[in-house]
C-alpha positions in Angstrom: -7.4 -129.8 62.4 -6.7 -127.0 65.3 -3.2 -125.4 64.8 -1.3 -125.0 68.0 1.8 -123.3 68.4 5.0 -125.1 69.3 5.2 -122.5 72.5 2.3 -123.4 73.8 2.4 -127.0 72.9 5.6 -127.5 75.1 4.5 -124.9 77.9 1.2 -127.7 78.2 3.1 -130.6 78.3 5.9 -129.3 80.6 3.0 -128.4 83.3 1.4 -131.5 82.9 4.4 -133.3 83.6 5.5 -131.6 85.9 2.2 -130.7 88.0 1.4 -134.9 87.7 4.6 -135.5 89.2 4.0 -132.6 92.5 0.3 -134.5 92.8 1.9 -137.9 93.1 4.3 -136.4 95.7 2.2 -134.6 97.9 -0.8 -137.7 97.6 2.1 -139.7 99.0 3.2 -137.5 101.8 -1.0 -137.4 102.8 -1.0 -141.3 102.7 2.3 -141.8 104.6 1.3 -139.0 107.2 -2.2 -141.0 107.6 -0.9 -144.0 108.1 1.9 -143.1 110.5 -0.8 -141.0 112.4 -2.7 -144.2 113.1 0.4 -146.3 113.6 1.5 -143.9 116.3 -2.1 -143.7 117.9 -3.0 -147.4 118.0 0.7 -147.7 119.3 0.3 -145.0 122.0 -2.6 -146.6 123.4 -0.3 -150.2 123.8 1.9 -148.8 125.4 -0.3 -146.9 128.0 -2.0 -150.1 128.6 1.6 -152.0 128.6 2.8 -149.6 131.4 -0.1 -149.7 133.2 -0.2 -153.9 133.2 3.6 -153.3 134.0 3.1 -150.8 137.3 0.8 -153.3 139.2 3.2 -156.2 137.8 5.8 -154.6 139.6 4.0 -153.2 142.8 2.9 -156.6 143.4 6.0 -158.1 142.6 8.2 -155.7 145.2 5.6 -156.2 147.8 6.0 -160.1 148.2 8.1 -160.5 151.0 5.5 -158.0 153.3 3.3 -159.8 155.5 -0.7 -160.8 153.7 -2.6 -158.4 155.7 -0.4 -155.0 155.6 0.0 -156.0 151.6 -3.4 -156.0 151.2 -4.0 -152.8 153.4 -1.2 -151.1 151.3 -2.9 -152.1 148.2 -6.1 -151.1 149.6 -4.5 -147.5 150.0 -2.5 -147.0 146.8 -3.4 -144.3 144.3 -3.6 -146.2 141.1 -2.5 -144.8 137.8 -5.9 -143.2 135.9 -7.7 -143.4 138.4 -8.2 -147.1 138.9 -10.2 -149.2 141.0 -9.2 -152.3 142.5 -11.2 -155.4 143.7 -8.6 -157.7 145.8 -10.6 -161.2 146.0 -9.5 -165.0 147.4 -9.2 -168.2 144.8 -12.5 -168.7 146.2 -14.2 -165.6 145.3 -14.6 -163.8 148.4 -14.2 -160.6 148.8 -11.5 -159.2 150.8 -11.8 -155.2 149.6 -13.6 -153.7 147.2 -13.7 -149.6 146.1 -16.6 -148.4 147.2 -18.0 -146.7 143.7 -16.8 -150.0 142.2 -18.7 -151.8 144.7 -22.0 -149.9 144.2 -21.3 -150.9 140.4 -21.1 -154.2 140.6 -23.5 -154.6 143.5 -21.1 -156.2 145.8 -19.3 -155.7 149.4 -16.5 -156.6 151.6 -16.9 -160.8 152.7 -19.1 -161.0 149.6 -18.8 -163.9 147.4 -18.3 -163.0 143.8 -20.0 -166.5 142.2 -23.1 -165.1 144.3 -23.8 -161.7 142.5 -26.9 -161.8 141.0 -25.2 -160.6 137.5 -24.6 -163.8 135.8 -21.9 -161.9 133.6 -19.8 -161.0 136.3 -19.8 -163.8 138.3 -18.7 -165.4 134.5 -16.2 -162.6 134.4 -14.5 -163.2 138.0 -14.3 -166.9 137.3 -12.5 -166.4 134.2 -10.3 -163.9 136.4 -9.9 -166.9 138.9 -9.1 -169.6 136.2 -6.5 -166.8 135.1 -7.8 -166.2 131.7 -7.3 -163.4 130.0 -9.9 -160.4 130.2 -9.4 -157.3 128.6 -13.1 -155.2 129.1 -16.1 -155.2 131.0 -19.1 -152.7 130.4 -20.9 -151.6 133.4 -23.5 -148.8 133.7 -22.7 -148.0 130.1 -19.1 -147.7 130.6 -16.1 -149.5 129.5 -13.9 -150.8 131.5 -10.5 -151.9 131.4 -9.6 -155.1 133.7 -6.0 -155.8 134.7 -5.6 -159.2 137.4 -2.6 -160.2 138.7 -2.4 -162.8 141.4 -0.5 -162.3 144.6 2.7 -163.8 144.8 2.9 -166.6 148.0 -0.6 -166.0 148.6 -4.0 -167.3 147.2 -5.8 -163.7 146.9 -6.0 -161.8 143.0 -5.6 -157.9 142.4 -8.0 -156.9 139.7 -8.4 -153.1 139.1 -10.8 -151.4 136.9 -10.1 -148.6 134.9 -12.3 -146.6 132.8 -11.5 -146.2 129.3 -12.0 -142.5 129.4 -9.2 -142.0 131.5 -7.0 -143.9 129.5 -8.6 -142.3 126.1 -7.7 -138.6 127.9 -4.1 -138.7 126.6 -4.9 -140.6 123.3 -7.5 -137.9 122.6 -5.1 -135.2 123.1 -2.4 -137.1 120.9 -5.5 -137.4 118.6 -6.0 -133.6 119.1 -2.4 -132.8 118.0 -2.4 -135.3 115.3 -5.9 -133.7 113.9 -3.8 -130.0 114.4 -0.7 -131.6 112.4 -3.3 -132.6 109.9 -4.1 -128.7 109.5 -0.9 -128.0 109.1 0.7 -130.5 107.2 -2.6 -129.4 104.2 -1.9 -126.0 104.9 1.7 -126.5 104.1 0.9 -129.1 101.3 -1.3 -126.2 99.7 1.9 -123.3 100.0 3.7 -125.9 98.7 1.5 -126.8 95.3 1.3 -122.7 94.9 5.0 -122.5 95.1 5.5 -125.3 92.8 3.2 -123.7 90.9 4.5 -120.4 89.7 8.1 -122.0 90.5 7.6 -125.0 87.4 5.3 -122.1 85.5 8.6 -119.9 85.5 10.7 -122.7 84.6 8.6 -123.7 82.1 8.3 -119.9 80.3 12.1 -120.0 80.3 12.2 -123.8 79.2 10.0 -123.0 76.4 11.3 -119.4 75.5 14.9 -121.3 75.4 13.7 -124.0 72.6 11.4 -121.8 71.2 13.4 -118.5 70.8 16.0 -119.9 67.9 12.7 -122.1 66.0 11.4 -118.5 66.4 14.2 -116.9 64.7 14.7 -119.5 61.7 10.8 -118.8 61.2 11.6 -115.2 61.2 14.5 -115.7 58.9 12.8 -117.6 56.2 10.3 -114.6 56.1 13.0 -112.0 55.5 15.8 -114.3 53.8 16.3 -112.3 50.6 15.4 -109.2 51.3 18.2 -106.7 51.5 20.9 -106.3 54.7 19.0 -109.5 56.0 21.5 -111.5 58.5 21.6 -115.0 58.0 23.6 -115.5 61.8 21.8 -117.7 64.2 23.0 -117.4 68.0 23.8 -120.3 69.9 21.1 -121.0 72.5 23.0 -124.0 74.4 20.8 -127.0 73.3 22.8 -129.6 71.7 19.7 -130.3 68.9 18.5 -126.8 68.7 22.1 -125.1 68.0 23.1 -128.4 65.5 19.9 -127.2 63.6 20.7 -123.7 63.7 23.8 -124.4 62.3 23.0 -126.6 59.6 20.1 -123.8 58.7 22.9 -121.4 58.6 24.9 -123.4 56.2 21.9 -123.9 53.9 20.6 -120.6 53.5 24.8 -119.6 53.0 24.7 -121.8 50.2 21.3 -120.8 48.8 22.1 -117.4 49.0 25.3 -117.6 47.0 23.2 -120.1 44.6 20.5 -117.5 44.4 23.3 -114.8 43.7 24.8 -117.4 40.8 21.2 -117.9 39.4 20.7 -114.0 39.4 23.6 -113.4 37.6 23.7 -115.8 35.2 19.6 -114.7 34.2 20.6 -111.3 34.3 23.5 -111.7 31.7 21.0 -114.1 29.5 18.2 -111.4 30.0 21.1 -108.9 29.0 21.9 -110.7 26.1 18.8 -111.4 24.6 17.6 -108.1 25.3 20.5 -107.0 22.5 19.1 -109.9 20.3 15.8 -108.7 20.5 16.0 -104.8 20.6 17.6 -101.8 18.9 21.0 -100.5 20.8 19.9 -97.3 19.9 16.2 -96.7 20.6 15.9 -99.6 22.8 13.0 -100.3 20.7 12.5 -103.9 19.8 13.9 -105.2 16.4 13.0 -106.8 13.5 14.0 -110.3 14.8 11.8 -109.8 18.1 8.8 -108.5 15.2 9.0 -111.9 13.5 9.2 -114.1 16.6 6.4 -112.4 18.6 4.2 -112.4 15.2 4.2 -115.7 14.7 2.6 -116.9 18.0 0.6 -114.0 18.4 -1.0 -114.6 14.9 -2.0 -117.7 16.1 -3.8 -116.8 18.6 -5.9 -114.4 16.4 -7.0 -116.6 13.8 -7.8 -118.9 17.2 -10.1 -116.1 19.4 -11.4 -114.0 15.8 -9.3 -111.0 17.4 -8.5 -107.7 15.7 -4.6 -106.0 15.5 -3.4 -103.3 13.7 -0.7 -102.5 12.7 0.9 -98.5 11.6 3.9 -98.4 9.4 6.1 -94.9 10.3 8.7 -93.6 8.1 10.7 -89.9 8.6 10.3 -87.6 6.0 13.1 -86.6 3.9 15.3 -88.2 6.7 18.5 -88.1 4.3 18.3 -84.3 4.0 18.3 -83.9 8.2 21.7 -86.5 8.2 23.0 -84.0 5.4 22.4 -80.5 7.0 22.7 -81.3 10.8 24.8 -84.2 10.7 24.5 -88.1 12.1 24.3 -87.0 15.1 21.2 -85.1 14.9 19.6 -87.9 13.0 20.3 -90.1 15.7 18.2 -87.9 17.6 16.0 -87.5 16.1 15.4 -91.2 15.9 15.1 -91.5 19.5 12.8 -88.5 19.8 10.3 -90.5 17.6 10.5 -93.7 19.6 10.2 -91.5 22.7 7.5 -89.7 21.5 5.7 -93.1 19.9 5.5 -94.7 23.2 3.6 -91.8 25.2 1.6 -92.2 22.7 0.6 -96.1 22.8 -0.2 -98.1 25.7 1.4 -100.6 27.7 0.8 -103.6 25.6 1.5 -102.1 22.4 4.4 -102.7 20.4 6.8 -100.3 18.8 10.2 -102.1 16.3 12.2 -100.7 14.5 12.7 -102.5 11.0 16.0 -100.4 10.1 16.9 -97.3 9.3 14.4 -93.9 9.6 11.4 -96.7 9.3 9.0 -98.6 12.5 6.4 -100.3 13.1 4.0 -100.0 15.8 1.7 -103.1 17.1 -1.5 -102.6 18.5 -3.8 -105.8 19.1 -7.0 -105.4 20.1 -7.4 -102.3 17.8 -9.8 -101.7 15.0 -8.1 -99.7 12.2 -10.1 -96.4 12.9 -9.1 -96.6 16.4 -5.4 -96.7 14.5 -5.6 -94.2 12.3 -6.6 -91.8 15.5 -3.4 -93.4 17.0 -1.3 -92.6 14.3 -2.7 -88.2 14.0 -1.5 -88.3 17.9 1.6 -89.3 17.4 1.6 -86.8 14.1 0.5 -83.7 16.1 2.9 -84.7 19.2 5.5 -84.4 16.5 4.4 -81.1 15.3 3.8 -79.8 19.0 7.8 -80.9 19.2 8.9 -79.0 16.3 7.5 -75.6 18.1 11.1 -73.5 18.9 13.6 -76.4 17.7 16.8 -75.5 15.3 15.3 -78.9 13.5 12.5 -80.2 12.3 11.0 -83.9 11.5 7.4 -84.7 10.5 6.5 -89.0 9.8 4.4 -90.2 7.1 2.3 -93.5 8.3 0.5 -96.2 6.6 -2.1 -98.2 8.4 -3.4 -101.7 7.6 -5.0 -105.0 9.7 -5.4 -108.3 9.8 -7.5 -110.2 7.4 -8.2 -113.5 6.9 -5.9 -115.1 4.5 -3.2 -113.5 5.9 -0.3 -116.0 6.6 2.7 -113.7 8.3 3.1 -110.4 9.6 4.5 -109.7 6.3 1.1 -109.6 5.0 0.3 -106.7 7.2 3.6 -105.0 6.4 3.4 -105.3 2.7 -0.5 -103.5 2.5 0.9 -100.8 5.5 4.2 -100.0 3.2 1.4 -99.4 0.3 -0.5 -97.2 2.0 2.8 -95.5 2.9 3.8 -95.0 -0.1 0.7 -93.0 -0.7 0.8 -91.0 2.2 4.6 -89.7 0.8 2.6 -89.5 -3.0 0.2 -87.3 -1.3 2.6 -84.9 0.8 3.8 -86.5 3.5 3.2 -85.7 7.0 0.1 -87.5 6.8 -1.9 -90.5 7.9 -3.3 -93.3 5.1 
């Protein structure tokens, strides 16, 4: 499984959020702006065409009480709005005035009659303009064209004008225009905008994250160095309710373990303490006799198990009561400590050295044939005699060696053929290996 860190996890999901949430707003400003746009467009052109029908509504309308012929001769002279053409026409369909382009159009003249064109669709067109029906367009020469009628009041003649759809489009093409320019705009600004809310919510979200992540960071850091020495178990507050609660209660926790741990220490190092006095020698700090017997009886185990060698050296000073005599207790003593300090730089790491009582020791030394012993035991002879160069005192050792052999049953066994060979080495001398 891929391992993601809580940083980055909550910087992800913060943008994602948060970047969904700016798409959603700007899509909807896009779709409200298009719709709108088209709204006002569609409307634009309604309300051109409302004014328009609402201009010759009212021209005709104020003109009603002026006589027939000066109406129509004013109409006949009026600049209509977009350019527009006007046909003015009896119930019967003759023509009282026509434009002259729009005459050329439609193929018609002043006295003509309408329901005699030889387009079928316009004479269909005029009649429905007679039978006041509604017509909104009529094409000619490829053109569109707008028709308003209106019907003169107190008189039997019709107004229709023509207007061509260009002219009207003009000004809806140039709102179109600006719209299409607002379009520009409004992406262009839609684009600043997702940059700024881009580096705004990626700032807010460093800082969102650093301020969760900061104190997780810290406890992290804190259970890597809890225990070590002068390490500070304080936590700052960060302001989050959830964060700081956890703080806190991790603060209280490692408080308590540490004075637990502290507890725990002490009372190991006093039972370490004290069965370092049951199992060594106050003086020599070698181990003792009970330690020799304890050890011994596992460790023979395990040799009659794996067919393993030990030796074992028995050491015992030589005419040790004469030194307590002429120097004193004091000397002896050190001279006690001299051989256990002189003994061990002599011995490795995992050998043993115990001291059964008095002037005598043993020395341990598994994995050791007894040749390799006896070569162990004329070291620790000539470091002796290497120590006795330019002293007031002297001490020399006599040392017996023995092994395991099958049969034996304790350490004893060991002892017991060691304290023989001892015995000969004192027969023979002393200061000697046997």
């Amino acid at each position: 499984m891929k391992k993601i860190t809580l940083e980055r996890l909550l910087y992800r999901k913060y943008l994602k959020t948060s970047f969904i949430s700016v798409f959603f707003i700007g899509l909807f400003l896009i779709s409200f702006y298009f719709i709108v746009n088209k709204n006002i467009v569609n409307k634009s052109k309604d309300l051109i065409l409302s004014n328009l029908e609402t201009f010759i509504s009212l021209m005709i309308d104020n003109q009603s009480k002026i006589k027939t012929e000066q109406f129509l001769e004013y109409l006949s002279n009026k600049n209509y709005p977009y350019n527009g053409k006007i046909i003015i026409l009896d119930n019967i369909g003759k023509i009282k005035f026509t434009n002259t382009k729009l005459g050329n159009l439609l193929g018609i003249e002043k006295d003509d009659d309408i329901f005699k064109n030889n387009t079928y669709k316009i004479s269909y067109y005029f009649k429905d303009i007679l039978a006041e029906k509604i017509v909104e367009k009529i094409v000619l020469d490829n053109e569109n064209y707008l028709i308003f009628s209106k019907k003169l009041s107190n008189s039997s003649f019709y107004l229709v004008c023509f207007i061509d759809e260009k002219e009207i489009l003009k000004e809806i093409n140039i709102l179109v225009e600006y719209c299409r320019n607002l379009e520009f705009i409004l992406i262009f600004g839609i684009v600043i905008f997702y940059l700024i809310s881009f580096f705004y919510i990626s700032f807010n979200a460093k800082n969102f994250v650093y301020k969760i992540n900061q104190p997780l960071s810290k406890i992290v850091d804190l259970t890597k160095t809890f225990g070590k020495k002068d390490a500070s178990i304080e936590l700052e507050s960060c302001g989050i309710f959830e964060i700081d609660r956890l703080s806190c209660n991790f603060t209280k926790m490692l408080k308590e373990l540490d004075n637990r741990t502290k507890e725990l220490i002490l009372e190991e190092t006093k039972r370490a303490y004290q069965e370092s006095l049951a199992n060594t020698d106050a003086l020599t700090g070698a181990y003792n006799r009970r330690y020799l017997y304890n050890f011994s009886e596992q460790y023979l185990k395990i040799i009659k198990r794996e067919n393993k060698e030990l030796s074992l050296l028995l050491l015992d000073l030589d005419d040790f009561k004469k030194i307590n005599d002429t120097f004193g207790h004091e000397i002896g003593d050190i001279v006690i400590k001299e051989l256990v300090k002189i003994s061990k730089n002599c011995i490795r790491d995992n050998d043993l050295i115990i001291r059964l009582g008095g002037d005598e020791f043993v020395i341990l030394l598994p994995n050791t044939y007894v040749e390799d012993a006896r070569k162990v035991a004329m070291k620790i002879i000539d470091k002796i005699n290497e120590y006795n160069k330019n002293k007031e005192f002297n001490f020399t050792i006599s040392v017996g060696v023995s092994h395991y052999q099958k049969g034996d049953i304790s350490i004893d066994n060991l002892i017991s053929r060691a304290d023989d060979s001892l015995y000969e080495a004192k027969r023979v001398g002393k200061n000697c290996v046997i």
